[in-house]
C-alpha positions in Angstrom: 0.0 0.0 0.0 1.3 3.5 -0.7 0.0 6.1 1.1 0.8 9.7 0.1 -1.2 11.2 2.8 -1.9 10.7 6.4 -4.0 13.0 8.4 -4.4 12.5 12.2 -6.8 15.0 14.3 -8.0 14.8 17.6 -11.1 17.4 18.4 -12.0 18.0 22.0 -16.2 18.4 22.9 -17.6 19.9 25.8 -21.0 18.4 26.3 -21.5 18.8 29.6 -19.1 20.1 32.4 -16.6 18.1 33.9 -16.9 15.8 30.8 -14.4 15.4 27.4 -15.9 13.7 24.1 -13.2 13.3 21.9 -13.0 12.3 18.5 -10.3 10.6 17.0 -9.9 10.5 13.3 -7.0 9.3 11.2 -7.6 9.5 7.5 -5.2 8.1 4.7 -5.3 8.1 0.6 -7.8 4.7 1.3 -9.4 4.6 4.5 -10.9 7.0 6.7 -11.2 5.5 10.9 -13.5 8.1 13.3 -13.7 6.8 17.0 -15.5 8.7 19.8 -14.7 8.5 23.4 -16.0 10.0 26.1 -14.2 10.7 29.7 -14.5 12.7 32.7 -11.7 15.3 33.2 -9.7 13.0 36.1 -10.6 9.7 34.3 -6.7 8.2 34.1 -7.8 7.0 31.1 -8.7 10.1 29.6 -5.1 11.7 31.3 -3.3 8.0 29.6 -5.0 8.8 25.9 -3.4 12.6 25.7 0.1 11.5 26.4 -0.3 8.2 24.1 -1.0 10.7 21.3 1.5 13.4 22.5 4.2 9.9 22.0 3.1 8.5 19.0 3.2 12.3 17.2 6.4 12.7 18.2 7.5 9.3 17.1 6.1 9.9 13.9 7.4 13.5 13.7 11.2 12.0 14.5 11.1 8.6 12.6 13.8 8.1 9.6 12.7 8.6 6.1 13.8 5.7 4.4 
């Protein structure tokens, strides 16, 4: 598969107070993946899912072009 493109965006929600909707979508030339997940602002989850992001960007913003 060759991908030319690969868009990744998180967008924050604020429904109701104290609670973050998030939706996750990552978008290449063939597929297109949109997950929602909902949290409260001290779920560890929630806290677990922002620095998981925060690592993989920077991973992918640092690898090697081969």
């Amino acid at each position: 598969m060759e991908v030319k493109q690969i868009k990744i965006e998180i967008r924050k929600h604020h429904v109701t107070p104290g609670v973050n909707v998030l939706d996750l979508v990552i978008e290449t030339d063939e597929e297109k993946l949109i997950k929602q997940t909902q949290h409260k602002d001290d779920d560890r989850a929630f806290q677990n899912f922002v620095k998981e992001a925060v690592r993989i960007s920077k991973e992918l913003s640092f690898a090697k072009k081969e």
